[in-house]
C-alpha positions as CSV (number, residue, x, y, z in Angstrom):
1,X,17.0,14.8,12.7
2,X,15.2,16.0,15.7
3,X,12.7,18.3,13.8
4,X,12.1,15.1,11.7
5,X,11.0,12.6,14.5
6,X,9.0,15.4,16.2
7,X,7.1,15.4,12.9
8,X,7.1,11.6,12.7
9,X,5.7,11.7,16.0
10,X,2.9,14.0,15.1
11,X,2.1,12.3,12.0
12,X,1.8,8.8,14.2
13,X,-0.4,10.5,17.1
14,X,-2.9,12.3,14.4
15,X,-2.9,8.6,12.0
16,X,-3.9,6.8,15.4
17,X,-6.2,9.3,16.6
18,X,-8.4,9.7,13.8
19,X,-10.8,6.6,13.9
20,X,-11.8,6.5,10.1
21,X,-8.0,6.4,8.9
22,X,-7.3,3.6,11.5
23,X,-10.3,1.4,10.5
24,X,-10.1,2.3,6.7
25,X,-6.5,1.8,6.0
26,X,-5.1,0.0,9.2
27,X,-7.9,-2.8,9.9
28,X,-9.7,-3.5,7.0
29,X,-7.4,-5.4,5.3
30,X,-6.9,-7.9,8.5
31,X,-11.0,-7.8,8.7
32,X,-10.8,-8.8,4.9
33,X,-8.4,-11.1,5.5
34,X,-11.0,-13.0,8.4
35,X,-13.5,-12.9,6.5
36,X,-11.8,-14.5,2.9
37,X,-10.4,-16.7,5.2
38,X,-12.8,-18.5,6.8
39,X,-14.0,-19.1,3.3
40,X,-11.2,-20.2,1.3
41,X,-9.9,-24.3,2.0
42,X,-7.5,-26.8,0.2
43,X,-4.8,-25.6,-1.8
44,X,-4.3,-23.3,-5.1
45,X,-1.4,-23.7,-6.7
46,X,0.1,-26.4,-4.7
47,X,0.5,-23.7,-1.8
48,X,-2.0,-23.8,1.0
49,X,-5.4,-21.3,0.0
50,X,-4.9,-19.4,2.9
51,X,-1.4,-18.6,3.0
52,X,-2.1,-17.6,-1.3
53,X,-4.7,-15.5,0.2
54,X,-2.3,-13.7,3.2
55,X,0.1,-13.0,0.4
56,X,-2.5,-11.3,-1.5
57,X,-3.7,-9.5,1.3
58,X,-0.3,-8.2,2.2
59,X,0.1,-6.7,-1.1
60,X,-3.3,-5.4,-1.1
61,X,-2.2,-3.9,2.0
62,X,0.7,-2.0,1.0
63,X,-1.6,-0.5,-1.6
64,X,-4.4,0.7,0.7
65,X,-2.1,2.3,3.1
66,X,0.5,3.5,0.9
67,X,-1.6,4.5,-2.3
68,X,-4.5,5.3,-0.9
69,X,-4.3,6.3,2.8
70,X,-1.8,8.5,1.5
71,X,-3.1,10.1,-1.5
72,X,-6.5,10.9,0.5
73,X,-4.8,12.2,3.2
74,X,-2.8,14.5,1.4
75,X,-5.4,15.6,-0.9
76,X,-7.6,16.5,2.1
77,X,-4.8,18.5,3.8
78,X,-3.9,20.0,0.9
79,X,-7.8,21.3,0.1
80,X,-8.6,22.2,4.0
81,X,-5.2,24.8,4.1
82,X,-3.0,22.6,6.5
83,X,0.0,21.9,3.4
84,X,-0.3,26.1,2.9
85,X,0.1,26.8,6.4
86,X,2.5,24.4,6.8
87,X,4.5,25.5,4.4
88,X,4.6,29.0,5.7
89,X,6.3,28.0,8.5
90,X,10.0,26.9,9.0
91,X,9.4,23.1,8.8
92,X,11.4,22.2,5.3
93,X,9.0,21.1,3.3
94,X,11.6,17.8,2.2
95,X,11.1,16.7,6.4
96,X,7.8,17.2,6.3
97,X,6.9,15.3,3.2
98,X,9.9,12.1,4.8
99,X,7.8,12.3,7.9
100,X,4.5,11.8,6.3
101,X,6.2,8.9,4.2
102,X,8.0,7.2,6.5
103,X,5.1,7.0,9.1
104,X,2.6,5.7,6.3
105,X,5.6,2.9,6.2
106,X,5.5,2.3,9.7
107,X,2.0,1.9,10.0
108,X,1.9,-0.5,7.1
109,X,4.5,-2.7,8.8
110,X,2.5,-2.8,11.9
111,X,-0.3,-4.2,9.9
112,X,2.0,-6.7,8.0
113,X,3.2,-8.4,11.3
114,X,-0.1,-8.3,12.5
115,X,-1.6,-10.1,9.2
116,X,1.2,-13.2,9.4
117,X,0.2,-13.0,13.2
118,X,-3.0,-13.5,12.4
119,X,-2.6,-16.2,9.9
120,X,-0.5,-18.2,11.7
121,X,-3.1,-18.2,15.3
122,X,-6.4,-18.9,13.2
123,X,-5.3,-20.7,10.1
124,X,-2.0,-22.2,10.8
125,X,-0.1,-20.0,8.1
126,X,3.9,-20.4,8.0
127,X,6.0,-18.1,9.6
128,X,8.3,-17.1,6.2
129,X,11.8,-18.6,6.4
130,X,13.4,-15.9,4.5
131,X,11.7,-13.2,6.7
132,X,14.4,-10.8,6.6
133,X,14.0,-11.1,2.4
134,X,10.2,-10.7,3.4
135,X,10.3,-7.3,5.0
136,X,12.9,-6.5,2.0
137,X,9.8,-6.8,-0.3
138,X,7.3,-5.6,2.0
139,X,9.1,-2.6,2.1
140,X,10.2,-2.2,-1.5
141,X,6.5,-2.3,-2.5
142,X,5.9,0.2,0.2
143,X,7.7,2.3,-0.8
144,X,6.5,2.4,-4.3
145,X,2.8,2.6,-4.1
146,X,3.6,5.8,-1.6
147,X,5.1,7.0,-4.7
148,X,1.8,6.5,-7.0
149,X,-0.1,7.9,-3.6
150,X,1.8,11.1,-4.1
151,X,1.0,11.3,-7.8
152,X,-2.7,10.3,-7.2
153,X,-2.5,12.9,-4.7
154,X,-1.3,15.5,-7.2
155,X,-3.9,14.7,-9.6
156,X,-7.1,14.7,-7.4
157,X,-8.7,18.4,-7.1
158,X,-10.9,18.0,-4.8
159,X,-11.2,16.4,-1.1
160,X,-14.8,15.7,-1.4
161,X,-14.0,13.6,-4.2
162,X,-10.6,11.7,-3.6
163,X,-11.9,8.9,-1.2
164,X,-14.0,7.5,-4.6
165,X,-11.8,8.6,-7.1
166,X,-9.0,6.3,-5.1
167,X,-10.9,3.1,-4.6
168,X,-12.4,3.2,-7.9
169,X,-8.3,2.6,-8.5
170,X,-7.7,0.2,-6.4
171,X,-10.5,-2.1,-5.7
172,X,-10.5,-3.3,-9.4
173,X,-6.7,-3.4,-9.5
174,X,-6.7,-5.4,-6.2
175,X,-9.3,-7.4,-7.8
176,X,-7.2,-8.1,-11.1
177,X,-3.7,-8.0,-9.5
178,X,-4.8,-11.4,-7.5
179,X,-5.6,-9.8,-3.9
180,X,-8.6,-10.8,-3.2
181,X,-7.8,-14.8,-5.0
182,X,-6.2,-16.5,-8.4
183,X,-6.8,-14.6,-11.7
184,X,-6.2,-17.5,-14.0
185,X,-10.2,-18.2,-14.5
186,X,-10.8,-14.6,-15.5
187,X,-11.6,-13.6,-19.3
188,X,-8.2,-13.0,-21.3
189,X,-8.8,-9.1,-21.5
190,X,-8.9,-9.0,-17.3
191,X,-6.0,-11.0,-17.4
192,X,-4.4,-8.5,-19.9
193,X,-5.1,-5.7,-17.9
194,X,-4.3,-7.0,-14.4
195,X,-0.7,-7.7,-15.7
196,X,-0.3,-4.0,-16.6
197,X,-1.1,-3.2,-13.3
198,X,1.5,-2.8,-10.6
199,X,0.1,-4.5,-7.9
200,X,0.4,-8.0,-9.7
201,X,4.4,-7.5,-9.7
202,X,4.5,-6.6,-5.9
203,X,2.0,-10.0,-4.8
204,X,4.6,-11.8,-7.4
205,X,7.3,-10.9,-5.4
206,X,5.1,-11.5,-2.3
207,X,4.5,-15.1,-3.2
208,X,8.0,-15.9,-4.7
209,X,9.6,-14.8,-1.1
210,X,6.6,-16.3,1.4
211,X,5.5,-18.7,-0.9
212,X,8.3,-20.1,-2.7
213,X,11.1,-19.7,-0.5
214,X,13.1,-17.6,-2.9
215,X,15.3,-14.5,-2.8
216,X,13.9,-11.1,-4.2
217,X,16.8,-11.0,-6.9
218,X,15.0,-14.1,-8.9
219,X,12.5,-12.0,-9.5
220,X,13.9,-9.1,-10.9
221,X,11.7,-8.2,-13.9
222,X,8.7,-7.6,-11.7
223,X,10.9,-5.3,-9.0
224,X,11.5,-3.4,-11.9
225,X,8.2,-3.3,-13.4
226,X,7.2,-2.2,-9.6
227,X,10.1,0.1,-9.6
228,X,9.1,1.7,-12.2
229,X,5.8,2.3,-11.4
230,X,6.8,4.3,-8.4
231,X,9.6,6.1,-10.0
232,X,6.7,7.3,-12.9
233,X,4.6,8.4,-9.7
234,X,7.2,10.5,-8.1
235,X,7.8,11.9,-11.6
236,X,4.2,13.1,-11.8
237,X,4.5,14.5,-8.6
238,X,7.3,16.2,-9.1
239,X,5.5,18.1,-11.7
240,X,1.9,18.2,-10.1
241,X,1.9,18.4,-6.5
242,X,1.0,21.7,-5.0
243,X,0.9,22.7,-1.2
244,X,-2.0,25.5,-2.0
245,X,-6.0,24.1,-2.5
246,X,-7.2,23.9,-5.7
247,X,-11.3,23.0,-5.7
248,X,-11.8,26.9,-4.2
């Protein structure tokens, strides 16, 4: 346990020290969610636009830092030598790997409190009464787009090449999943192909528990859907993920 928080630790100091992971995964979603906003008024859905659009952003959220913050990272410590050296030393490679997981969670958290924070001092946004259910989900979906970062993560072969191999992911599923606004005016094939996608499950289990006041378990076919997405990712990585660089 010790060796594992000494390696949480140093996975928290080098996240927080490196400027273009803090602004790319930690404050872009809040600045997206300004800037969306301050343009979005009246009510979709019979829900409040804004609180619609801090769901969305939460779920886009927990796919920027878990899916993508995390398979970039890895990908560029895996092609600059630091998961080889690494793993020629003592540290087990299971703590170092927890470490790296659990502090991607705890800096996704941190931006989760700060978005209904945010919400609720500019736009008058609810505080959830189920917030305990809330971090459940928060958490949950987390925890599974960290999965798909490790696969993504085992599939990339190149650092040069994983920030736009990554966002040309997930900026059109964010898009189709509902993030960034409703879907329901998009053409039937978009439609098709954001329900495929497992970032529409997570921002459905997003709005039933901040939105709709209801507990996780009524929504069980898209936790399952989401859970199965992640499991599929780990699957991959199981298979795929190497600690030596590739692109030499």
């Amino acid at each position: 346990m010790r060796l594992f928080l000494h390696q949480l630790r140093a996975e928290q100091l080098q996240f927080w020290r490196s400027r273009e992971a803090a602004i790319f995964i930690f404050v872009f979603p809040m600045l997206l969610f300004l800037l969306l906003g301050s343009v979005y008024s009246g009510t979709i859905s019979g829900h409040p636009a804004r609180e619609v659009l801090l769901a969305g952003m939460l779920g886009y959220g927990a796919a920027n830092t878990a899916f993508a913050g995390l398979g970039i990272s890895l990908v560029i410590r895996r092609e600059g030598g630091l998961l080889k050296r690494i793993r020629s030393t003592p540290l087990p490679a299971a703590t170092y790997l927890g470490a790296v997981l659990v502090s991607t969670l705890l800096v996704f958290a941190l931006q989760a409190v700060l978005l209904l924070v945010l919400g609720r001092l500019l736009y008058g946004t609810h505080v959830p009464d189920r917030l305990g259910s809330l971090a459940l989900v928060l958490l949950f979906g987390a925890a599974a787009f960290a999965g798909l970062g490790l696969a993504v993560a085992s599939l990339i072969r190149s650092a040069e090449g994983s920030s736009a191999a990554v966002n040309v992911i997930l900026l059109p599923m964010a898009f189709l999943s509902g993030s960034f606004g409703p879907t329901r005016r998009y053409p039937e094939v978009l439609r098709a192909i954001g329900d495929a996608l497992p970032l529409r499950y997570f921002i459905k289990l997003v709005n039933g528990v901040y939105l709709d006041d209801r507990a996780p378990w009524h929504y069980g076919t898209a936790a399952g859907v989401l859970a199965a997405w992640g499991v599929a990712g780990l699957v991959v990585a199981a298979r795929r993920f190497s600690w030596e660089p590739r692109s030499a």
